[in-house]
C-alpha positions in Angstrom: 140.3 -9.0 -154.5 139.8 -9.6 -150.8 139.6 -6.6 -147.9 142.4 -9.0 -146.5 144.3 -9.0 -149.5 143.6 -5.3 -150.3 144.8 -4.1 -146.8 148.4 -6.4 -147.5 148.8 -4.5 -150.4 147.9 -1.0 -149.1 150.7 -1.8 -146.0 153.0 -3.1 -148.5 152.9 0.1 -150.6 152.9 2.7 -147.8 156.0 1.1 -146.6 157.5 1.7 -150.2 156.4 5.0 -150.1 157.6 5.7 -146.5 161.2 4.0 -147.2 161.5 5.7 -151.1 160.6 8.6 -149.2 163.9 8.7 -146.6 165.8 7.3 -149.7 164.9 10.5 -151.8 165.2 12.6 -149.0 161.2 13.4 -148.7 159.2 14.5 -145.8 156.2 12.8 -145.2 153.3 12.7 -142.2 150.5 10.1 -142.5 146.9 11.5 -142.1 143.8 9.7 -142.3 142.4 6.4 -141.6 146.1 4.6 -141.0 146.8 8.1 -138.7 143.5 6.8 -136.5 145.0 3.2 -136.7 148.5 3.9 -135.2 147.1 5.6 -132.2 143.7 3.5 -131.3 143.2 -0.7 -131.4 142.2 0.1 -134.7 138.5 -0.8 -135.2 138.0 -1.0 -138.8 139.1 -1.9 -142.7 141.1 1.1 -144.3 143.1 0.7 -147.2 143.7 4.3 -148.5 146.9 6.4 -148.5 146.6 9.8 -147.0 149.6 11.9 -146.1 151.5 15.6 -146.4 154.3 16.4 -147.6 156.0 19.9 -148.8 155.7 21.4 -152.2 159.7 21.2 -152.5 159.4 17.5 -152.4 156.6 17.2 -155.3 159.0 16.4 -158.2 160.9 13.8 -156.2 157.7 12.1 -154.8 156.4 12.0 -158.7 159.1 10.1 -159.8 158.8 7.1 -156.5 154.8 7.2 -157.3 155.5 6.4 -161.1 158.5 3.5 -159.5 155.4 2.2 -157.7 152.6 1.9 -160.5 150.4 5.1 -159.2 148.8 6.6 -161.7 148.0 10.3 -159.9 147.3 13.9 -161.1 148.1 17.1 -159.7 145.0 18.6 -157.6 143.7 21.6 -155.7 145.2 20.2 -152.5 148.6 18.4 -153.8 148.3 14.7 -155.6 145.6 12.3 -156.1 146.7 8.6 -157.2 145.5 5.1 -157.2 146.9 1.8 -157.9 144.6 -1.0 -159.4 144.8 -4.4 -157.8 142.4 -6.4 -160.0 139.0 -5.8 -159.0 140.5 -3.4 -156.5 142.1 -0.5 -156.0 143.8 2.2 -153.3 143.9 5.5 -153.4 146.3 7.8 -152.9 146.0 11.2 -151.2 149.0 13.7 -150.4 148.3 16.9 -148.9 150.9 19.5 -150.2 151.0 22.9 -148.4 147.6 22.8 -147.2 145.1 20.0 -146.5 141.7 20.6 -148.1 138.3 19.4 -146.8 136.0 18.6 -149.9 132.8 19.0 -148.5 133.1 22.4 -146.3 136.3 24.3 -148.6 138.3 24.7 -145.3 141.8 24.2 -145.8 144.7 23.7 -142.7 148.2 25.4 -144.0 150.9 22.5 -143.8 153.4 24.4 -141.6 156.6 23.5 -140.1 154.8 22.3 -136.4 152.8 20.1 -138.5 156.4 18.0 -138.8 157.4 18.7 -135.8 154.5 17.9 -133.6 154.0 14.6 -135.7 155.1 11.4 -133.8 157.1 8.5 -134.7 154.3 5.7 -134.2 153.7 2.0 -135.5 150.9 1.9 -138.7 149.3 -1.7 -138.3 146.5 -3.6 -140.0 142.8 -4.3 -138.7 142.9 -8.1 -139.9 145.4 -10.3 -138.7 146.6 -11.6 -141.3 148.2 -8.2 -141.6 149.8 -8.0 -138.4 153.6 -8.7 -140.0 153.3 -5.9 -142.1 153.2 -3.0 -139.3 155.4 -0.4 -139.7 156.8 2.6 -138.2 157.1 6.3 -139.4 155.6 9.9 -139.0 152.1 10.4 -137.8 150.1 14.0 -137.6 149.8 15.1 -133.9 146.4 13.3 -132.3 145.0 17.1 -131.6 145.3 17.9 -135.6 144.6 14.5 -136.6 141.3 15.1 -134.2 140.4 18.3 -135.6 140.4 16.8 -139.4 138.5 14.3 -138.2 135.8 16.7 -136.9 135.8 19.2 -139.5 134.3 17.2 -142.9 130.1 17.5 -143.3 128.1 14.8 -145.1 130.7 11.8 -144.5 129.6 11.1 -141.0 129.7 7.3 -140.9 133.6 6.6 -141.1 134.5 9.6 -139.7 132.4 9.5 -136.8 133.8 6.2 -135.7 137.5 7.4 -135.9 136.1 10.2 -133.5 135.1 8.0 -131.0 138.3 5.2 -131.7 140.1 8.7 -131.1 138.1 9.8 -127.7 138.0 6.7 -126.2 141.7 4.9 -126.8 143.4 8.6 -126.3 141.2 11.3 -125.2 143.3 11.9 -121.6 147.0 12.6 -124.0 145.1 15.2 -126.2 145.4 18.5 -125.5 142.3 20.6 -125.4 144.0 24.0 -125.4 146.5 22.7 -128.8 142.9 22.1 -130.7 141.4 25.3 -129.4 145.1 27.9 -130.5 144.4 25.6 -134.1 141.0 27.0 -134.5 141.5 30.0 -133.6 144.2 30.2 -135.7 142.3 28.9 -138.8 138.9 30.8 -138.2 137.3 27.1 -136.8 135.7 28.1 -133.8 132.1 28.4 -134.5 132.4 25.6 -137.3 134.2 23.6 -134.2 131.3 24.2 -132.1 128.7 23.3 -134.3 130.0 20.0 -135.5 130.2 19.0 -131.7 127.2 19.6 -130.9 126.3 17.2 -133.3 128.3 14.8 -132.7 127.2 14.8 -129.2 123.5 14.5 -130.4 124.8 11.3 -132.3 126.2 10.2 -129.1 123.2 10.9 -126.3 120.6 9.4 -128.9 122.5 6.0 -128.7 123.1 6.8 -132.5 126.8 6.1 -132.2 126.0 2.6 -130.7 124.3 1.3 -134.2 127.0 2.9 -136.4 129.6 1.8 -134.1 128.3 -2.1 -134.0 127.2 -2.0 -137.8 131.2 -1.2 -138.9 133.1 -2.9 -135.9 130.7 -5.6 -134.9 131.5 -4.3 -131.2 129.3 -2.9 -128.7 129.9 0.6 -127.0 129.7 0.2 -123.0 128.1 3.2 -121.3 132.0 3.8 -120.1 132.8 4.5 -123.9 129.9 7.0 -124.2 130.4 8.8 -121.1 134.0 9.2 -121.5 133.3 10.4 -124.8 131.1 13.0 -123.8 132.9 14.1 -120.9 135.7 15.1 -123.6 132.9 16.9 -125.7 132.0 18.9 -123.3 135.6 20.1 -122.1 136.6 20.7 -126.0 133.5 22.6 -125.9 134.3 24.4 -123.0 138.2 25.6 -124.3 136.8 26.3 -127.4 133.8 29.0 -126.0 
């Protein structure tokens, strides 16, 4: 099965989740790589599932997972599913009470301001062949949505290109001082730091040009970087 055809069916299943989900009474935010998509052009392929929900919804949301074909099981951070399609597959992610980063063991409580900052945005496809299958419901606020984004180790590649979607479609609406009350909330701070610093390196060494034209097949204009950095070193700034 096709990227194309892959994406139509992701869209297609997130919008039976998301409507199942208001049926059955079911709060739900989108994280992740459709999150990145509904608040920048949206410059590459995803096709997986990520979202939260609350622990008092877990039975209900079993029961619409097993109405759509999932296959899932209970995890550390909530539910892990997938759907086969084929030769391919999505995979399912829902965060339940707190959203768990593999690679470093931090973990963001799923509080009630996660729901209420979240925004009512359009999800829509990379290829166009998706475009009719855009939908609208709940997306994580773009300062959380940023932090999760900055927080994994290891993963850089994907991650570091929703980071710079992020910076350069809506770095002036985030709010540098919402990021820095969420780290210092959650002990972030210094890992925060670090991972900027980084990601700044990636940046000034023209390393975020190759990555960036290797996964979008665009070129990043010295604007881009700029702007980019400019926002680094302002977060940076907040955070010290």
């Amino acid at each position: 099965m096709s990227d194309v055809e892959l994406e139509s069916k992701s869209l297609q299943d997130l919008r039976k989740i998301i409507e199942g989900a208001k049926d059955w009474g079911i709060r739900l935010v989108v994280i992740g790589g459709y999150a990145v998509r509904a608040y920048t052009k949206g410059y590459r392929f995803t096709k997986d599932i990520d979202l939260v929900t609350t622990k008092q919804a877990l039975g209900k949301l079993k029961g619409l997972l097993q109405y759509l074909g999932y296959e899932y099981r209970e995890t550390e951070f909530g539910i892990a599913g997938s759907k086969k399609f084929n030769e391919g597959f999505i995979d399912l992610h829902i965060s339940i009470e707190r959203i768990l980063d593999i690679s470093t063991g931090i973990a963001i409580p799923v509080t009630k301001d996660l729901f209420k900052e979240a925004a009512e945005l359009e999800v829509k496809g990379y290829y166009p062949e998706s475009k009719d299958l855009a939908l609208k419901t709940k997306v994580v606020s773009p300062e959380l949505l940023l932090l999760l984004k900055l927080i994994p180790v290891g993963r850089e590649e994907k991650d570091y290109i929703d980071i710079f979607a992020l910076l350069i479609n809506k770095g002036n609406d985030i709010d540098l001082n919402k990021i820095s009350e969420k780290c210092e909330q959650y002990n972030l701070r210094d890992h925060l730091l670090s991972q900027l610093r980084k990601y700044a390196d990636f940046i000034s060494k023209w390393e975020m040009r190759k990555t960036w034209f290797s996964i979008t097949g665009l070129r990043v204009t010295q604007v881009e970087e700029r702007e980019a950095l400019k926002f680094i070193r302002k977060l940076m700034e907040v955070l010290r």
